[in-house]
C-alpha positions in Angstrom: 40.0 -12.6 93.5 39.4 -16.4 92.5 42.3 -18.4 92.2 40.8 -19.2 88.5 39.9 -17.2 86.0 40.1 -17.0 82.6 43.0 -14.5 80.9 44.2 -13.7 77.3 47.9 -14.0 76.7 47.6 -10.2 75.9 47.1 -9.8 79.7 50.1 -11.5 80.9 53.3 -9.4 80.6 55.4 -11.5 78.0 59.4 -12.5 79.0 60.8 -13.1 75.8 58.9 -16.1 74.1 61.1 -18.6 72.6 62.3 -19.2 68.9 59.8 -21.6 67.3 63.0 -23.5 65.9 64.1 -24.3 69.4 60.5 -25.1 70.5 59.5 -27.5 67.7 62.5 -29.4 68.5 62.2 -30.0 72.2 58.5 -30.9 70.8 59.6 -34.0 68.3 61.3 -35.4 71.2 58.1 -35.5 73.3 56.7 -39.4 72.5 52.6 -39.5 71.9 50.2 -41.8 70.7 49.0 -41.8 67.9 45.8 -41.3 66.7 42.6 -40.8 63.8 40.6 -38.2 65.1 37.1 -38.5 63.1 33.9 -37.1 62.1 30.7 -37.3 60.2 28.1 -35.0 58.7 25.8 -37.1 57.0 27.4 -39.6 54.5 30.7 -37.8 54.6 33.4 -39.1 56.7 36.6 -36.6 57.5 39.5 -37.5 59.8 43.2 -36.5 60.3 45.8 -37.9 61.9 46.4 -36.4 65.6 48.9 -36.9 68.2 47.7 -33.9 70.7 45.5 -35.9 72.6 45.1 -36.4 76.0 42.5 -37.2 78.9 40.4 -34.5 80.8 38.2 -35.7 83.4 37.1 -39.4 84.6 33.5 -38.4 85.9 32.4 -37.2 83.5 34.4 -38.7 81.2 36.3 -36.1 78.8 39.5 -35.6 76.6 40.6 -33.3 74.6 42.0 -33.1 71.0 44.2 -30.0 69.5 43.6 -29.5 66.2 45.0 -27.0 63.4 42.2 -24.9 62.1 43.9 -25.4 58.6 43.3 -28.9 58.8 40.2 -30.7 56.8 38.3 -32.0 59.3 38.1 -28.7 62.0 35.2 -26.9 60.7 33.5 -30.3 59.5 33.6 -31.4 63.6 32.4 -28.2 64.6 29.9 -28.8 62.4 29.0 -32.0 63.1 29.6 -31.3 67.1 30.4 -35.0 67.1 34.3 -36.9 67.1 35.7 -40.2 67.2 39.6 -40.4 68.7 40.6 -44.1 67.4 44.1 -44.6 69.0 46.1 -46.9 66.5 48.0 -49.8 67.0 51.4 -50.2 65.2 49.7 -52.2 62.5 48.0 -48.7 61.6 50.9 -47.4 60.5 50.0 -47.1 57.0 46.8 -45.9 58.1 48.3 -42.9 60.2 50.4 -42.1 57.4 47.0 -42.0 54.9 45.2 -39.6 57.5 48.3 -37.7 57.3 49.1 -37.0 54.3 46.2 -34.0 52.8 46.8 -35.2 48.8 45.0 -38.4 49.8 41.8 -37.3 51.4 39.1 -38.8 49.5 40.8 -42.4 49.6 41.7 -42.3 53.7 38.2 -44.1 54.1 38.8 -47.2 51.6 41.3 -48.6 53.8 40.6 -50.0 57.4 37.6 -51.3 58.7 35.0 -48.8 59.5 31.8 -48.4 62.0 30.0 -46.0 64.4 29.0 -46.1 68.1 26.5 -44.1 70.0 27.1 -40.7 67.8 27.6 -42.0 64.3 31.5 -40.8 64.1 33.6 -43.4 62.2 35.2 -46.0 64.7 38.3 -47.6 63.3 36.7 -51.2 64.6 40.6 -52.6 65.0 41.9 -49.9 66.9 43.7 -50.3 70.5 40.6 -47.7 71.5 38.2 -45.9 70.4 36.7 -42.9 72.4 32.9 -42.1 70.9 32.6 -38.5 71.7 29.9 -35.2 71.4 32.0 -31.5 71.3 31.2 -30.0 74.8 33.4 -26.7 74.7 36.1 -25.3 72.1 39.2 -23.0 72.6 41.0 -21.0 70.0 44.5 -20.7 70.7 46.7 -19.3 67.4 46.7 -21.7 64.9 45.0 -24.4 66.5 41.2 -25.3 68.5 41.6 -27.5 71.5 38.1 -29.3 71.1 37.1 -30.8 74.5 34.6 -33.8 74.2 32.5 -35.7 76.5 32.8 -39.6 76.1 29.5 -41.2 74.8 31.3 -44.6 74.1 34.5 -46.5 74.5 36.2 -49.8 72.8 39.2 -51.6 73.2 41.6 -53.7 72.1 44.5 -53.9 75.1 45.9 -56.9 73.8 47.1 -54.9 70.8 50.6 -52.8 70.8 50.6 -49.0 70.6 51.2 -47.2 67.3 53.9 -44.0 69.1 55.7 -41.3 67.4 58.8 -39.4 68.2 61.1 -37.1 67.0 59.9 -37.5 63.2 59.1 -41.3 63.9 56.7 -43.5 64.3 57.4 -46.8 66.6 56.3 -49.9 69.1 55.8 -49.1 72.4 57.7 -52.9 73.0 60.6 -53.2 70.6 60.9 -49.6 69.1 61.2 -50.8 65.6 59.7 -47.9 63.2 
């Protein structure tokens, strides 16, 4: 039997689970970047604010991006089979808190300064990086998708400070002002 394979949860004998409670408040206390996950079909630009994001692979180059299959932008980037992770600086703050909030979603492109790459996803063009990317493979897991994307494109800005967020709060990587 390979040491791999792939499993449901419904195959593994389950030990108790823990209470969500508990769970989401070990979470807050986990520091991540934060950033505007984007996509495009057509004219119309969609993003959300994201902070499950992490690196993949380096050859090829892939990451991948957990998002809530409530949220706005999931079935437009399955759609579109295209996605832009900007990581924000702590000037963006404003801006993360824009892409956040789901009363403001037809204004969240008015404010920032906006282009494309190699796949036509918005690139926040002031961001500490952007990562250009085409969907490769998607995994349902409860509420969310964990989209896995194969970099087309990369920017960055190192010189700039990090945008973080913990336990409810967003901060500086330097001075941890919020």
């Amino acid at each position: 039997m390979p040491f791999f394979e792939d499993f449901a949860f419904d195959d593994v004998p389950a030990l108790g689970g823990v209470d969500s409670a508990a769970f989401k408040q070990g979470m807050r206390l986990l520091s991540a970047g934060v950033t505007i996950v984007t996509t495009a079909i057509g004219a119309q630009r969609i993003g959300l604010t994201a902070t499950a994001v992490c690196s993949l692979t380096a050859e090829p180059a892939m990451l991948l991006v957990c998002v809530n299959r409530e949220a706005g932008a999931h079935d437009p980037t399955l759609q579109s089979r295209i996605f832009c992770v900007n990581v924000l600086a702590v000037q963006h703050l404003d801006l993360a808190m824009l892409f956040a909030d789901r009363t403001r979603v037809l204004e969240r492109f008015d404010h920032g300064q906006w282009g494309t790459l190699a796949t036509g996803a918005p690139v926040l063009l002031d961001s500490l990086a952007s990562f250009d990317c085409i969907l490769g493979q998607t995994l349902k897991a409860e509420t969310h998708t964990v989209l896995i994307g194969r970099v087309q494109a990369v920017r960055t800005s190192p010189s700039l400070e990090p945008l973080l967020y913990a336990n409810g709060k967003f901060s500086s990587f330097v001075n941890g002002a919020g």
